[in-house]
Structures are given as C-alpha cells and as structure tokens.
C-alpha positions in Angstrom: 100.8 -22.7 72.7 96.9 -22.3 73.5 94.1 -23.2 71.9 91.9 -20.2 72.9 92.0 -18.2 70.2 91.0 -21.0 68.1 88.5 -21.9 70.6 87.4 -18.3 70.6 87.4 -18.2 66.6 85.0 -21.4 66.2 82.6 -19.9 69.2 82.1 -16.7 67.5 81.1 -18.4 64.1 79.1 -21.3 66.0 76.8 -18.5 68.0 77.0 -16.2 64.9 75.1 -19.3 62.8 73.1 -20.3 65.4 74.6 -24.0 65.5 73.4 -23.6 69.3 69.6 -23.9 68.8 69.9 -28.1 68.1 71.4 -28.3 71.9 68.4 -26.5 73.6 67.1 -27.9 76.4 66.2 -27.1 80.1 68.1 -27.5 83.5 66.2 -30.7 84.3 67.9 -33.9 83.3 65.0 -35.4 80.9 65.7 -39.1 81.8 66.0 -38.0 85.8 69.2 -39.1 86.4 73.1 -38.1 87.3 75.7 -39.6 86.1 79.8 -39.5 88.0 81.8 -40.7 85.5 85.5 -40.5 84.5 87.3 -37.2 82.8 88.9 -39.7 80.6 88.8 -38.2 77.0 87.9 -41.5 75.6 84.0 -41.3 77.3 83.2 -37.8 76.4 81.6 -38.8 72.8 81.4 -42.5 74.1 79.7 -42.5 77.1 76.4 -41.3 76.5 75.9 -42.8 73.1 76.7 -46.2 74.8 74.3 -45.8 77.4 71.2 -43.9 74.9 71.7 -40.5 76.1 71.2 -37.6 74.4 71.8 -33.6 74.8 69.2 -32.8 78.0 68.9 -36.5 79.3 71.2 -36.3 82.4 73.1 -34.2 84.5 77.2 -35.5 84.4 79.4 -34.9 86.5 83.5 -36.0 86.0 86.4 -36.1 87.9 89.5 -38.4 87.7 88.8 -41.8 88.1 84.8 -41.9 89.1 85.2 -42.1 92.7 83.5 -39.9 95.6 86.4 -39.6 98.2 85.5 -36.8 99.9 81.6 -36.8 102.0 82.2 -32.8 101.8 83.4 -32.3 98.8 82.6 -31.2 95.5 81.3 -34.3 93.8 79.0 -35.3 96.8 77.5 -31.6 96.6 76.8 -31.9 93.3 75.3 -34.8 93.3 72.8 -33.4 95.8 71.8 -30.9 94.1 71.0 -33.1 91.5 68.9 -35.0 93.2 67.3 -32.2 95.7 67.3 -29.2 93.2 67.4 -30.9 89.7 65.2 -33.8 90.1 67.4 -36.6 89.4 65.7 -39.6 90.7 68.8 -42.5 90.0 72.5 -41.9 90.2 75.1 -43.7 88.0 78.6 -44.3 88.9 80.2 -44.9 86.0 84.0 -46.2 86.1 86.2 -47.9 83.3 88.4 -50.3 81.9 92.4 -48.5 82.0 91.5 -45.8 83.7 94.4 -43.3 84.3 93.7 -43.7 88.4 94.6 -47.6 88.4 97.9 -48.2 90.5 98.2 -44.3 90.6 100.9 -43.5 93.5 101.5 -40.2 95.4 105.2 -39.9 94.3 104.5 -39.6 90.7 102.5 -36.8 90.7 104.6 -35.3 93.8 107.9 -35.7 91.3 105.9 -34.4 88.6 105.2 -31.4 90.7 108.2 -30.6 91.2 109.7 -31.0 87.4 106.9 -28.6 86.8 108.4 -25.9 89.3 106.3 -26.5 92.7 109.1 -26.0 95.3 109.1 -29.0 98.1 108.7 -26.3 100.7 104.7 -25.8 99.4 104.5 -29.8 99.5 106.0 -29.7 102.8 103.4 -27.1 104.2 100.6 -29.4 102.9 102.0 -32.5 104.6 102.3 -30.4 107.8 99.0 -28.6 107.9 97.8 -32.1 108.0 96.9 -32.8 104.4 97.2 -36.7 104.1 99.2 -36.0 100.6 99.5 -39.9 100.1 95.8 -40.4 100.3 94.3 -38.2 98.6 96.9 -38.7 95.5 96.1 -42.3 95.3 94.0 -44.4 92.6 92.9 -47.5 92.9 93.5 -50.7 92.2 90.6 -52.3 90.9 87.9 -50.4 88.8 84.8 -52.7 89.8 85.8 -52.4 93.8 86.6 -48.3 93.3 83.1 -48.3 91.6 81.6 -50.2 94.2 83.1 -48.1 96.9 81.8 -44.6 95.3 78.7 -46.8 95.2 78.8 -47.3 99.5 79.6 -43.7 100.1 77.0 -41.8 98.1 73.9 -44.1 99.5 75.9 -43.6 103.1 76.3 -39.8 102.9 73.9 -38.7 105.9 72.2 -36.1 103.1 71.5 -38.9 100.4 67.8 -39.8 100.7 67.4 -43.4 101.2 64.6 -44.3 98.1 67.0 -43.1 95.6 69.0 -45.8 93.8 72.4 -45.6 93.0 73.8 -48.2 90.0 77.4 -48.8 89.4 78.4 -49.6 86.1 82.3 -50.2 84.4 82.5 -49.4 80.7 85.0 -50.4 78.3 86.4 -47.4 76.6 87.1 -49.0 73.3 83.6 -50.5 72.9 81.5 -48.9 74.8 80.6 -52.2 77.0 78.5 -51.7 80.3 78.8 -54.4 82.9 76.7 -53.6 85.9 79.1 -54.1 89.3 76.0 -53.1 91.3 72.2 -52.7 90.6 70.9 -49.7 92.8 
C-alpha cells in the first residue's frame, strides 16, 4: 500500500495554509558549505540539529553509506556544483556509527534481487557487459576509514579546486556525537 495519497492529502493542506513561508530561503547554502552524508533515516532530523544547521544553511547531499565511489558520478557532480555554481566553500563528509553499508556483501542484495523478481539473466548481462557487480555492491568495513577514503577522492578529483577544505566527520546516530576523522 502507498503513502501517496496521504502524502498528497497533507501537501494540499500544507500549501493551502501556507506552512511553506517559515522554510523560505535562497539557493545558496547560508553557512557555505555541502554536506554528503548517509540516507540513513536516523540523520534526517538528527543531523543538522547536531551540527547547528538550520533550513538554508547547507546544501546535502545522501546516498547509502557516505562514500564517493564513483569520480564520474553523481555525488562527485554534485558536489561540484556546489562548490562552482552554489558557493559552498567547505565540504563535509559525514558517515556514522551502524551504518546499513558495514560488512554489506554483493550476494545479499543479488539474492534479494532475485526474491524480488529480477531474473539472473539481467544480472548476468550486467556481469558481462563488464559491470564489476561485486564492487560496486559492496560496503565497507570500517566507518572512520570509508569516511576517510571519500575524504581522499573528493580533494583528488582532477575538478576539485585545491583551497577548498574537505572535513570528515562520524556521527553517532543515537546521540548525535561528532568525532572529527579528518580536519580539512
């Protein structure tokens, strides 16, 4: 069962009394920075009340498990254009204590495919087109060295410019803790 129409329901009545008017702000992170952090549902309230942030202060960007993998990808771009087009002028990486991506192995989420209906003819297509399927579906196992990895390959992308710091901090997702793994 989906949630839209509920979703849907609340919208009309939140734009109908105007509840939008206390989130107003502009495109431009007020406190100039960028933030990659987890998707973890634990951080989304969490997060930016443990570090002082409120609605407008940063750009934040999330994907499973904090981690910039890909030089190309998505999370590298839009860290860019925060930085180039947004004026961020620090970047946090942001990872945490349990994090769903700790000891994560391929096979689980291959079987789980499967049980969810993806035939192992589609799986076998990526593995021959080249995809590295046991890679790219693998966590980490330690959240201070994933953090500090992330850390290496935003300052080393060849488009990151060299005089902007990039911090990596771990925080606990019960307390809100920040330890700093690396001061950018």
């Amino acid at each position: 069962m989906s949630v839209l129409k509920e979703i849907m329901d609340y919208n009309q009545k939140f734009v109908a009394d105007e509840k939008y008017e206390e989130f107003r702000t502009t495109k431009f992170p007020d406190k100039g920075i960028v933030i990659l952090t987890c998707m973890d549902t634990r951080l989304l309230a969490l997060l930016p009340h443990a570090m002082n942030l409120h609605n407008g202060d940063a750009k934040i960007i999330k994907n499973a498990g904090a981690m910039v993998t890909h030089p190309f990808g998505s999370i590298m771009r839009s860290i860019l254009v925060a930085v180039y087009e947004l004026k961020a002028k620090e970047v946090f990486v942001v990872g945490h204590h349990d994090c769903g991506m700790t000891g994560l192995k391929p096979n689980s989420i291959l079987e789980k495919a499967r049980e969810y209906g993806v035939k192992q003819e589609k799986i076998d297509t990526l593995q021959d087109a080249g995809i590295e399927l046991d890679e790219w579906l693998t966590g980490f196992s330690c959240v201070e060295e994933s953090v500090k990895e992330t850390v290496r390959n935003v300052k080393k992308h060849p488009l990151f410019p060299p005089n902007i710091a990039v911090h990596g901090l771990v925080i606990h997702p019960e307390t809100g803790k920040l330890d700093v793994v690396v001061e950018g």
